[in-house]
VOPAGU-2260 file (C-alpha; in pm, 1 decimal, decimal comma):
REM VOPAGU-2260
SITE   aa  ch    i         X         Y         Z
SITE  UNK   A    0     561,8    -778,9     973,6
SITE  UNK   A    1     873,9    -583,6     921,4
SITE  UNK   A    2     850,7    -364,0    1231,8
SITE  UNK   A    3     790,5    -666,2    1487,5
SITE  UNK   A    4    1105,5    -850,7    1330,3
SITE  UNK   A    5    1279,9    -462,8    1384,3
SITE  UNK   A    6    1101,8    -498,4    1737,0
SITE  UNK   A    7    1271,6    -846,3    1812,3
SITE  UNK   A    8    1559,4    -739,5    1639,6
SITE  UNK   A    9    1630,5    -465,2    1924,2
SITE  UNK   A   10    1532,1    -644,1    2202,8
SITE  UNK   A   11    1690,8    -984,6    2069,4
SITE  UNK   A   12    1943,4    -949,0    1785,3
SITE  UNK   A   13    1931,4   -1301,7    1658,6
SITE  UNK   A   14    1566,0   -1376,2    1676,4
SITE  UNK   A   15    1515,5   -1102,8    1417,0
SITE  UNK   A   16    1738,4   -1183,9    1187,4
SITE  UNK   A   17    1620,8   -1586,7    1246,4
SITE  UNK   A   18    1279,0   -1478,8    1146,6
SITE  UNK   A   19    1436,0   -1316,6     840,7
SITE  UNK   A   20    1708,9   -1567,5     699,9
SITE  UNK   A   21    1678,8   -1852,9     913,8
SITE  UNK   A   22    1960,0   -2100,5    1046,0
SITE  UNK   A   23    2199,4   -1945,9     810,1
SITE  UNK   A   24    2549,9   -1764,5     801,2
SITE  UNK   A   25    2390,0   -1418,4     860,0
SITE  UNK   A   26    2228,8   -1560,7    1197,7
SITE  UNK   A   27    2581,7   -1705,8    1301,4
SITE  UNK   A   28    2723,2   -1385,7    1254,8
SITE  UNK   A   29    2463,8   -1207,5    1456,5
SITE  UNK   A   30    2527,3   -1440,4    1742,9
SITE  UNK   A   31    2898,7   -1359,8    1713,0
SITE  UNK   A   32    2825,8    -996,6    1701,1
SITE  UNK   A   33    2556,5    -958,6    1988,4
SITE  UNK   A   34    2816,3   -1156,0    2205,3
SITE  UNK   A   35    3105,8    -962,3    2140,5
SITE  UNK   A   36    2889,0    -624,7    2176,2
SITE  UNK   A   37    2494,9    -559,3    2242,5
SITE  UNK   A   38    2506,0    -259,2    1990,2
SITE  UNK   A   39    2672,4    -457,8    1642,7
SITE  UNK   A   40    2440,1    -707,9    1712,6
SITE  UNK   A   41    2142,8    -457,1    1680,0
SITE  UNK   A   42    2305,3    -305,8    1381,1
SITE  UNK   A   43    2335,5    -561,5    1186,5
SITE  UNK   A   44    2025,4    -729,7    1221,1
SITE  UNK   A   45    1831,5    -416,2    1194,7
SITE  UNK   A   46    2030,8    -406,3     888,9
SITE  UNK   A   47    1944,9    -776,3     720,0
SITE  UNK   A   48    1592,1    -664,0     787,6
SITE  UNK   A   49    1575,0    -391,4     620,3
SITE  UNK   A   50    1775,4    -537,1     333,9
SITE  UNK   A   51    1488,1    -760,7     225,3
């Protein structure tokens, strides 16, 4: 399950971290991030994925 949320999480930033934390601050973030710049957006949701 892991490497479809990393997957989603390249193609779509917040999805992957949505199917990992939910409606949460993390998610927020990522939306901030992936609007501001494509490439923190990946980052960091490749990064809450493979936190947990």
């Amino acid at each position: 399950m892991d490497v479809i949320r990393i997957i989603l999480a390249i193609l779509l930033p917040p999805v992957g971290v949505f199917l990992q934390v939910g409606f949460g601050l993390h998610f927020w973030l990522n939306i901030l991030l992936t609007l501001l710049g494509y490439i923190p957006g990946i980052v960091h949701a490749v990064w809450i994925i493979a936190r947990r």
